[in-house]
C-alpha positions, 0 to 999 in steps of 0.5 A: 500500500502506498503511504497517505501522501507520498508522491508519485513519480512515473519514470519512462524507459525504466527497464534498464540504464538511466532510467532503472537507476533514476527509478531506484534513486527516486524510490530511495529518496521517497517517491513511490516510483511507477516504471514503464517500459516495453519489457514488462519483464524487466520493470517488473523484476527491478519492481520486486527489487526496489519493494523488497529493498523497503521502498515503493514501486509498480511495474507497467508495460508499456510503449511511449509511442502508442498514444491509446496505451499512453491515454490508457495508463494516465487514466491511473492519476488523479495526481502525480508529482514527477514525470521523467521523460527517459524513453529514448536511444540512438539507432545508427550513426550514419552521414546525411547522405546515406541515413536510414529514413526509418531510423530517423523516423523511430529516433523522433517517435520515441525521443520527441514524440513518445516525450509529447504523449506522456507529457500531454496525458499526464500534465492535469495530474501533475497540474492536479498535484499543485506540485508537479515536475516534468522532466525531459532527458535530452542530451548534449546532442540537443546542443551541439550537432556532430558528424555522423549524428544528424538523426539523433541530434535533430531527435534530441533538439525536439526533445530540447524545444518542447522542454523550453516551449512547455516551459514557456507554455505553463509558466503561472502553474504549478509545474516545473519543467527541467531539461537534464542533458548528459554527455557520455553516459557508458551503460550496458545498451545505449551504444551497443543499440545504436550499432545493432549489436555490434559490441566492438563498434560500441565499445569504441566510443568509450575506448581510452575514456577514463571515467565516462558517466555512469547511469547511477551519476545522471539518476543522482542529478535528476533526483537532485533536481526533482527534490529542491524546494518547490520554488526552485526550477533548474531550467537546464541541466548539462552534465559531462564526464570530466574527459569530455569538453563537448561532443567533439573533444574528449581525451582518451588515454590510448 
């Protein structure tokens, strides 16, 4: 059962990486957390983790993409305290000339879109709440483009836009909305699904970095940001491992 006012906080794309750290960081720190993915296995079983670990948490299959099961699961809400905007990726890192069409179309639904369906059906709760925080995970590639990553940056700068606009939109509410940016984040997935499985492709983009970003290191700024006194609003929030300086440079000990 869940505690006469503890807040809820929903994270997308919880199933592994940023979002299944922020999912444990934010149950750690109170919220009863509702995570979503399209693996309802794994939600399911980092679920029974975070309750046995003596917090709250509930499981829930779903795709970001799918507007029907996005209105379907916000009618669960009368109010919610946090959304996180998590669900997204990079599939390729193909030049201009040659990029798939269908990966560019993917990258947008999930990134920029899946954001604008979660974001929409779960808005009048977080209005409800009289202290809601939407938060948007888009990334240094929103900010600054790089050879290779025109898909993935165009993706990433919608997700930027609509945190600045929504922002812009709701001021005189009270909902909150924060943009965290993270530069190179070494998970277990995120390259190696831009490359198709291809483990040594992956593991070059982390070769000779000394201590790239973890998953746990962004989960802590979120919930950092998530938790300052309501009148407090971290508009943007870019967070890069030490080694790296911008998309472009970073030093690699090889």
């Amino acid at each position: 059962m869940t505690a006469p006012g503890t807040p809820i906080a929903v994270v997308t794309g919880a199933s592994s990486g940023i979002g299944a750290a922020t999912a444990r960081q934010l149950a750690a720190a109170g919220y009863r957390v509702v995570l979503t993915a399209r693996r309802k296995d794994r939600v399911e079983a980092l679920a029974a983790e975070i309750n046995d670990a003596g917090h709250q948490a509930t499981a829930y299959a779903l795709d970001v993409t799918d507007r029907a099961a996005v209105d379907e699961f916000a009618t669960a809400f009368r109010t919610l305290a946090v959304l996180v905007n998590n669900a997204g990726g990079a599939l390729g890192a193909d030049p201009v000339a040659t990029g798939d069409p269908d990966d560019w179309r993917r990258m947008y639904e999930v990134n920029v879109l899946g954001t604008l369906h979660m974001t929409q059906a779960l808005l009048p709760a977080l209005t409800a709440s009289g202290d809601g925080t939407v938060v948007v995970l888009s990334s240094t590639a929103g900010h600054g483009t790089y050879e290779g990553g025109a898909g993935y940056v165009a993706a990433k700068n919608g997700a930027r836009v609509l945190a600045e606009t929504l922002r812009l939109e709701i001021v005189g509410t009270p909902v909150r909305v924060i943009e965290i940016a993270p530069g190179m984040v070494k998970t277990d997935e995120f390259a190696t699904t831009r490359f198709r499985g291809d483990t040594d492709k992956a593991a070059k983009v982390y070769a000779g970095v000394p201590d790239p970003l973890t998953a746990d290191d962004v989960a802590e700024t979120i919930t950092w940001a998530c938790t300052r006194p309501p009148h407090v609003n971290i508009d943007l929030l870019v967070v890069r491992p030490r080694a790296q300086a911008s998309n472009t440079k970073v030093h690699r000990e090889l």
